[in-house]
N, C-alpha and C positions, 0 to 999 in steps of 0.2 A: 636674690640670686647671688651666689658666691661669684668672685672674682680671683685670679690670680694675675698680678703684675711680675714678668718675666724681667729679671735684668743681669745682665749679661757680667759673668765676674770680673773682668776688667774694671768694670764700674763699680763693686763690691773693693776689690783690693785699692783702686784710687783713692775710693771714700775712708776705706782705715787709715789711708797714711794721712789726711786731712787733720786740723787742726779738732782739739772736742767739740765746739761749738759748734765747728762746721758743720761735721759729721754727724750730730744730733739734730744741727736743723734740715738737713740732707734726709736724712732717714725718717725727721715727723713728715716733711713734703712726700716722701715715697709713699709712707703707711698710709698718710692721706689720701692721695691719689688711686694707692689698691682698695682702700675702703669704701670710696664713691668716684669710681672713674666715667660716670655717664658726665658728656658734657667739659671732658678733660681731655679730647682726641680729637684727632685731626680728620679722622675717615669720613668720606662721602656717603657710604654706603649700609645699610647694616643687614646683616640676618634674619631671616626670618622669625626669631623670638626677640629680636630688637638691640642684638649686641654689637 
């Protein structure tokens, strides 16, 4: 199943001004997180196909 992680550009433009390190360790947490987000949230609840 494909995922899409939405993040709001506030949080895009914060992360550029951020130091490189930062921002690369910033950005492997994201991709990670949109690559296997099962087990990464908070929701009680899920969907009928299990999301």
């Amino acid at each position: 199943m494909a995922y899409r992680l939405l993040v709001s550009i506030e949080v895009i433009e914060f992360i550029e001004r951020l130091p490189v390190k930062t921002r690369e360790a910033l950005r492997f947490a994201i991709h990670s997180i949109g690559r296997a987000p099962l087990g990464r949230f908070d929701a009680l609840h899920r969907d009928a196909i299990g999301r």
